[in-house]
N, C-alpha and C positions, 0 to 999 in steps of 0.2 A: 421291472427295471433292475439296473442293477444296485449293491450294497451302498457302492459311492453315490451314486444318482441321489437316491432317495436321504440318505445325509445330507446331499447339500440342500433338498428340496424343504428338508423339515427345516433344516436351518435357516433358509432364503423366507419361509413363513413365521420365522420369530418363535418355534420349537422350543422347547425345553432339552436341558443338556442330557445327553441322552447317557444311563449306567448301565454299560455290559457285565451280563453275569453266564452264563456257564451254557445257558437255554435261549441267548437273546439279549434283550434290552430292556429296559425299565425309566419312568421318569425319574429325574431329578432335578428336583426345586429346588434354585439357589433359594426361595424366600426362606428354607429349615436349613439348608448347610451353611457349614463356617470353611465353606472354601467360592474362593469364583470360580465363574464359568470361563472369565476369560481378566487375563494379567490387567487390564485396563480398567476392571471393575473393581470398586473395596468388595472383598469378604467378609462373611461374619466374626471373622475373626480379628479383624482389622477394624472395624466397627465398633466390639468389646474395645480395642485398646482407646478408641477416640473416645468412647463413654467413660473409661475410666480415669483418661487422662481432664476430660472437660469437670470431673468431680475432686482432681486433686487442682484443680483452677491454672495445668499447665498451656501455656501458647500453643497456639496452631503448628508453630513452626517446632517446637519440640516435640511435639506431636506425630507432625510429619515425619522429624527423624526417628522417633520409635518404629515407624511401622514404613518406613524408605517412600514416603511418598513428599510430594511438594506441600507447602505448608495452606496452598491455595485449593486444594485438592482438600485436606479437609477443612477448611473454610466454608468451603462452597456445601462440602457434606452436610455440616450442623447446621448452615442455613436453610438448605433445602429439607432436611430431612428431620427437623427437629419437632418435640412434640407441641401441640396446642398450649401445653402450659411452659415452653419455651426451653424445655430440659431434653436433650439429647439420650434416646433410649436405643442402645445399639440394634436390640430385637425387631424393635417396630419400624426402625428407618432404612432396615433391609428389607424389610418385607414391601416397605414403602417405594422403594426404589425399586425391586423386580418391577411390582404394578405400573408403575411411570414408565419402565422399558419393555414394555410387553409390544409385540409388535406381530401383525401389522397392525396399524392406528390408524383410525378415518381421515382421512384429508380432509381438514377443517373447512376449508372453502368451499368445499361440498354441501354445507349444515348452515351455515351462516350469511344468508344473503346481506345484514346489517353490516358485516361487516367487508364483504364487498364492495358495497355503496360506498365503503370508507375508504378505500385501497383504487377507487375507481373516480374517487375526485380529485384524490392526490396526483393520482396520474394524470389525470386533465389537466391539472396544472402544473406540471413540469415536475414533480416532486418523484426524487429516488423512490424502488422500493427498502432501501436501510431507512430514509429518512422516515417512508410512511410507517416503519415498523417501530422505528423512536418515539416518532407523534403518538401513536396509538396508544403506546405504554406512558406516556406523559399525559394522553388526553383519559383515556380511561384505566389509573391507578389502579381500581377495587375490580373490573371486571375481567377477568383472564380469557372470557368467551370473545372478548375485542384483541385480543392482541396476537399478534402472527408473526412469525420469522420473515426476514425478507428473503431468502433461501425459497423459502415456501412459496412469495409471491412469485419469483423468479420461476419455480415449477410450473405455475398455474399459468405464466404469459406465457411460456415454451412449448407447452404441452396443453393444447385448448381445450381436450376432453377433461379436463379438471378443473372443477369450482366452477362458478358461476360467473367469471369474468368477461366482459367483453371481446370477441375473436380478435377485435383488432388493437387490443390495447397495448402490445408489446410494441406497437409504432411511436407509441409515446413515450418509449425511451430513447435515451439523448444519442447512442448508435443505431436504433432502428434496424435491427439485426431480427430475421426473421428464423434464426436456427441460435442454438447458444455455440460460443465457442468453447471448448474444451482447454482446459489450462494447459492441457498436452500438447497440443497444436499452437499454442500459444506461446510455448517457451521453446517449440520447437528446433528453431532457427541457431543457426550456433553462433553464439558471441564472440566479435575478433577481440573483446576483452578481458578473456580469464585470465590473463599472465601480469593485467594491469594492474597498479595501484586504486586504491578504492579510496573514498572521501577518511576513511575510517583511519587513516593511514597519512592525513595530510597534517601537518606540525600544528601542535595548540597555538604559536605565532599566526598561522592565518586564522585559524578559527575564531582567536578574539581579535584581529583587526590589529595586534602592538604592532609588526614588523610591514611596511611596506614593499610592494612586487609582489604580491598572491593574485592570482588573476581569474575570475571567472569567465565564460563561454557559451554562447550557442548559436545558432542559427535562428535568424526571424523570417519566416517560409511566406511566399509572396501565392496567386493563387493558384489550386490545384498542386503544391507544392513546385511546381515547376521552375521557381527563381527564389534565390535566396540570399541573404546580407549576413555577415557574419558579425558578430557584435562580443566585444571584451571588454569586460569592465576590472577597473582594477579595485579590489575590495576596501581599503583604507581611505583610498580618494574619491571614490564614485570613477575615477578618468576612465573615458568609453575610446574607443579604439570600431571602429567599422570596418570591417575586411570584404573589399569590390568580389563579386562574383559574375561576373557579366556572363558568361554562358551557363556551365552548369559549376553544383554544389558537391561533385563524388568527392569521396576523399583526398587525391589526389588534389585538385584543386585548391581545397580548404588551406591541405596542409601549406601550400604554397604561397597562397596571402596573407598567412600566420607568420611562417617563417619571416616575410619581405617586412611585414610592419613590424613585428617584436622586436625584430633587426635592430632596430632605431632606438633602444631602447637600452641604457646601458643594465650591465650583467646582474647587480646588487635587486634590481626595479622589475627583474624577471624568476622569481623564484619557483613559482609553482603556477598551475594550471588548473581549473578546475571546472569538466565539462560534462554535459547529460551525455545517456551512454547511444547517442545514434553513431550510423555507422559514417557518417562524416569524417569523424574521427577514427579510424582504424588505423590510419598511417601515424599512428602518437610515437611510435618510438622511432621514426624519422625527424619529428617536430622537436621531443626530446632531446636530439643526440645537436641537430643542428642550432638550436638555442641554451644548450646543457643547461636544462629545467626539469623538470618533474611535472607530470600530467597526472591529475586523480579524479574517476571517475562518478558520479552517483551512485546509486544502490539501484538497481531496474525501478524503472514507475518512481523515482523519488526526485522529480524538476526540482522541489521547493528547496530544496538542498544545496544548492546554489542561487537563492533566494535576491543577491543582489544584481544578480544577473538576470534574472525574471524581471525586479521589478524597474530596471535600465531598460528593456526589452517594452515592458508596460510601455514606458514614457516614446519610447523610436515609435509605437503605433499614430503616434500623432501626426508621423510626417510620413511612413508607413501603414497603409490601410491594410488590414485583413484579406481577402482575396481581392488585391490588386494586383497588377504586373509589376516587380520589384526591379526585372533587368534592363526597365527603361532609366534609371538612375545612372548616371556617368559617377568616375572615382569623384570631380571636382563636386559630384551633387553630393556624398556619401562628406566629403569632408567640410561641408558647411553645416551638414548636420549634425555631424560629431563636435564641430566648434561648435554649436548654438546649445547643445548641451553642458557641452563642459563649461561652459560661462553661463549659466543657469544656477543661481545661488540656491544647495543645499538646507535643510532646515538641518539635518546629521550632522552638518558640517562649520555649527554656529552660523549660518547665511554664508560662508566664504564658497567659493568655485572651486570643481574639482579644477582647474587649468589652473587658478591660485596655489590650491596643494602640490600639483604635480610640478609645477616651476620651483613653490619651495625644495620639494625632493633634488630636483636637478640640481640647485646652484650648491647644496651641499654636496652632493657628487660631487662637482667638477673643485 
């Protein structure tokens, strides 16, 4: 084969860094040199500076800036690498650390049927593999032969010629996904929000609640997502706001029942917006320009972050079931439920109603 091939083939086998000299090649062990094999690894040289610096009793973080690394990086170095009698010896925690990254390495789940049996009840009962991987290290402390990545478990549901696991165990995950998805594929899709505002970017007045008009958002999906209610909650008051979707929920729509109810809302009461990143909302700088407000978005995957909008969204399930038909609701049904909320005495709110706070807001308006 050729020169490249087999470079990458030693390296793909967890190889030793390979030293050309004049006739060829030669090994070379990082466990004896004071340089890495690769920028990501400490050196033996960088190693000296941590032992010398851990003997004049400097910080981590000073530490770190002698040799440009993060102060966590050697943190994590002296803890993992340090000797039995608790004193960090540069020589031996290098040498300590090739061995730990020597590779390839047995697939643990191959050796371990105990602890299969362990990873394989969790999953029976509805338990992540990150959680089974936490339990493991909180139920057995001293044994490192019981504890697994859940990375790992992940491998072994995906891939069934590995470990001893049950063929069909990957069903007892809460998507039931028979292939993994690749994070590539996953962010593939292009967001109509890079030009938007981001939560990160919304004024400390709505963050801590002092300025009323911050408003949060989203959609409550009826079944099969096929019907949807729109739901606004104003952050300071709890006051919920329901937006009718009787046919469909595209953006175009949304933006439409937004604009008509905000409407009604004088200018001071409308400051900001703040919605999860579906495509619902795509048309925001229409909704923006026509209510001259400010829309700011989540961070991907971060609902909670708009938290009182979630947990307003909680309480509509009462009158809202989970996979029910939502567009059998008329506007008159949407606004009895929006009164039966807003006069639903808060514990946040001393017992008063958000309809009590939001009438006080107005009569100082006017």
């Amino acid at each position: 084969m050729s020169e490249c091939t087999a470079e990458r083939w030693w390296a793909e086998s967890g190889g030793l860094k390979l030293k050309r000299g004049r006739y060829g090649g030669g090994l070379h062990d990082p466990a004896i040199s004071d340089g890495a094999a690769d920028g990501r690894f400490l050196s033996l040289a960088e190693r000296a500076v941590i032992q010398f610096g851990r003997r004049r009793g400097l910080s981590y973080a000073a530490i770190g800036t002698e040799i440009g690394r993060d102060k966590s990086v050697v943190c994590r170095e002296v803890q993992r690498n340090k000797g039995p009698d608790g004193i960090y010896y540069a020589k031996a925690a290098h040498g300590r650390a090739h061995h730990r990254g020597h590779r390839p390495k047995p697939f643990k789940l191959l050796q371990n049927e105990a602890l299969c049996d362990q990873i394989e009840t969790g999953m029976d009962q509805g338990w992540s593999p990150k959680l089974i991987s936490l339990m493991l290290a909180k139920t057995f402390p001293d044994d490192e032969t019981m504890r697994v990545s859940y990375e790992t478990i992940y491998q072994a549901l995906y891939v069934q010629t590995r470990g001893h696991l049950r063929a069909d165990l990957n069903q007892q995950l809460s998507l039931k996904r028979r292939k993994r998805k690749s994070a590539a594929k996953r962010g593939a899709s292009l967001s109509p929000y890079k030009n938007a505002f981001t939560i990160s970017d919304r004024p400390a007045e709505a963050n801590d609640r002092a300025v009323p008009g911050h408003w949060e958002g989203d959609l409550i999906l009826g079944s099969g997502n096929k019907s949807a209610i729109g739901s606004l909650v104003e952050r300071s008051t709890r006051f919920t706001i329901l937006l009718h979707l009787p046919d469909r929920h595209t953006s175009d729509e949304v933006a439409t029942a937004m604009i008509a109810a905000m409407l009604e809302l004088p200018e001071h009461l409308r400051r900001s917006i703040t919605w999860d990143r579906g495509t619902e909302l795509a048309q925001y700088e229409r909704i923006q320009v026509a209510l001259e407000t400010k829309l700011f978005f989540c961070d991907p995957r971060s609902p909670w972050q708009r938290g009182t909008n979630e947990n307003t969204n909680r309480l509509l399930r009462h009158w809202f079931e989970k996979e029910s038909d939502l567009s059998v609701y008329t506007a008159a049904d949407l606004k009895r439920v929006q009164d039966m909320l807003n006069r639903r005495p808060r514990p946040t709110l001393n017992l008063a109603t958000p309809a009590q706070r939001m009438n006080e807001l107005l009569k100082t308006a006017a």
